[in-house]
C-alpha positions as CSV (number, residue, x, y, z in Angstrom):
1,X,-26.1,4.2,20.3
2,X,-25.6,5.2,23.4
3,X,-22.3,6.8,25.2
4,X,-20.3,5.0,22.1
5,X,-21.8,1.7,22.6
6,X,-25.1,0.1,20.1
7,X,-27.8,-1.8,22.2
8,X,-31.3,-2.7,21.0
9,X,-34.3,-1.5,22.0
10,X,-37.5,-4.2,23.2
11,X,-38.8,-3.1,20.2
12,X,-36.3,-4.0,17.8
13,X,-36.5,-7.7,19.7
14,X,-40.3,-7.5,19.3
15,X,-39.7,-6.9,15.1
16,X,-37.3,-9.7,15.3
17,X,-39.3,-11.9,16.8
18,X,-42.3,-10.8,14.3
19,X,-40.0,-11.3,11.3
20,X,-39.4,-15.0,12.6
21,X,-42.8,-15.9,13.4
22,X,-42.2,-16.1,17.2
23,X,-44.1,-14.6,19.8
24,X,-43.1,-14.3,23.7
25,X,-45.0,-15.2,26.7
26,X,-44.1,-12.9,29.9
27,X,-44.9,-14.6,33.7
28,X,-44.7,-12.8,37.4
29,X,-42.9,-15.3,39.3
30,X,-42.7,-13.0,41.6
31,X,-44.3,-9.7,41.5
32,X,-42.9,-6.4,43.5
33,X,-46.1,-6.0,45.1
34,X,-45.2,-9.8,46.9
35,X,-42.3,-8.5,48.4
36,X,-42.8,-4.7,49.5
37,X,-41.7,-2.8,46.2
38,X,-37.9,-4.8,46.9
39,X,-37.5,-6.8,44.2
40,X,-39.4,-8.6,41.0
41,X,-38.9,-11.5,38.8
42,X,-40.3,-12.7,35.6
43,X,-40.4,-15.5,33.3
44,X,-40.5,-15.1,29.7
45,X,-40.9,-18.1,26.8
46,X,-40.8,-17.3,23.2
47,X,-42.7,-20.2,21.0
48,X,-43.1,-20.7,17.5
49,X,-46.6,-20.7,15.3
50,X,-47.0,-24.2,16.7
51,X,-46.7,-23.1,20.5
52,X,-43.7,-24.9,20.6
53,X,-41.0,-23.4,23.0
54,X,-37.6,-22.2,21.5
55,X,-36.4,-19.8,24.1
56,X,-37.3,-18.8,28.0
57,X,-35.2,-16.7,30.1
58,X,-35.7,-14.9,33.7
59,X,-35.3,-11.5,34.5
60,X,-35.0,-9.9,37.8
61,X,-35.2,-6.1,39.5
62,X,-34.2,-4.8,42.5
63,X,-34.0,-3.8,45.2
64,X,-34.6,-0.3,44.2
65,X,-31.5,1.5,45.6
66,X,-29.1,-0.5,43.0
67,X,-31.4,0.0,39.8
68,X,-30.3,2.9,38.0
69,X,-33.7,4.1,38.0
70,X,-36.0,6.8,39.1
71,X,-38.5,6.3,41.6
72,X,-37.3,2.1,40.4
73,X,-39.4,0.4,43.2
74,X,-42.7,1.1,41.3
75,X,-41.2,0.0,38.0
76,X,-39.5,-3.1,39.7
77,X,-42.0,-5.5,37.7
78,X,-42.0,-4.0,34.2
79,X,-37.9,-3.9,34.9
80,X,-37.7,-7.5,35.4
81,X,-39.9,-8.4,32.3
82,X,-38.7,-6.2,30.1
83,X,-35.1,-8.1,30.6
84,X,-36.8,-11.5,31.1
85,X,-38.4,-10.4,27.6
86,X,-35.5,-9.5,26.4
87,X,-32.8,-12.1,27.0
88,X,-34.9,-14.5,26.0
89,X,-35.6,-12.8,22.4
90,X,-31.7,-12.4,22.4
91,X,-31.7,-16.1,22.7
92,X,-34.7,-16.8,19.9
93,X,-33.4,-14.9,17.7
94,X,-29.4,-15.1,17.8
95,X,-29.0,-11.5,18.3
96,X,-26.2,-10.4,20.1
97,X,-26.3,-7.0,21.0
98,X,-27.5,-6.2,24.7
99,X,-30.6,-4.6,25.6
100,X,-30.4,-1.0,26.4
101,X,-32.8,-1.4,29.7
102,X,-30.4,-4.4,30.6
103,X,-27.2,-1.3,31.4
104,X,-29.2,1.9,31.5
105,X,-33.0,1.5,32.3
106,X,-33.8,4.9,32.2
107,X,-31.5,6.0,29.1
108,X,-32.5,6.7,25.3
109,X,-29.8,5.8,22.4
110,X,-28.5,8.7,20.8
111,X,-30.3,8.6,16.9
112,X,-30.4,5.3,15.2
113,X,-29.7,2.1,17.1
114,X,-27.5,0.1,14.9
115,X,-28.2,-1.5,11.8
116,X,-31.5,-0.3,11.7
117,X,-32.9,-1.8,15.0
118,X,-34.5,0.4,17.6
């Protein structure tokens, strides 16, 4: 919990994801490096024991001066696959609760995250 609100933490989605049997897949489309430390995106696909796809999702950072984030240009790529991983965990698994690094990047919850998750 954070400021009143519950959000999940990536690791909660990666538990989830374990519990299902799914596993994710994370690709630079296009890495920070590419474009000067300005922005990032990222690709991720969640598949099932057979390899077959049941989710993908995109994520994307920057530039640094909007991300709520310290020093965010040199994070810019683990940003935008950390919420390319996570939206498209949200979608595998049904989950509805919002990742934490998708509103406040460089905030812990406060104790438990709800129901257990973290």
């Amino acid at each position: 919990e954070l400021n009143g609100s519950e959000y999940i933490r990536k690791a909660g989605y990666a538990r989830l994801l374990h519990r299902a049997g799914l596993r994710v897949r994370s690709i630079e489309v296009v890495g920070a490096h590419e474009t000067d430390w300005t922005r990032a995106k990222y690709r991720a696909k969640i598949v099932d024991s057979d390899g077959d796809l049941v989710a993908q999702q995109v994520g994307t950072a920057g530039p640094p001066e909007q991300e709520d984030l310290a020093d965010a240009g040199m994070h810019l790529d683990e940003l935008a696959e950390t919420r390319a991983w996570t939206r498209a965990a949200a979608l595998a698994t049904g989950e509805g609760q919002t990742a934490l690094v998708e509103v406040h990047p460089d905030k812990e919850p406060d104790g438990e995250v709800g129901h257990g998750r973290s």
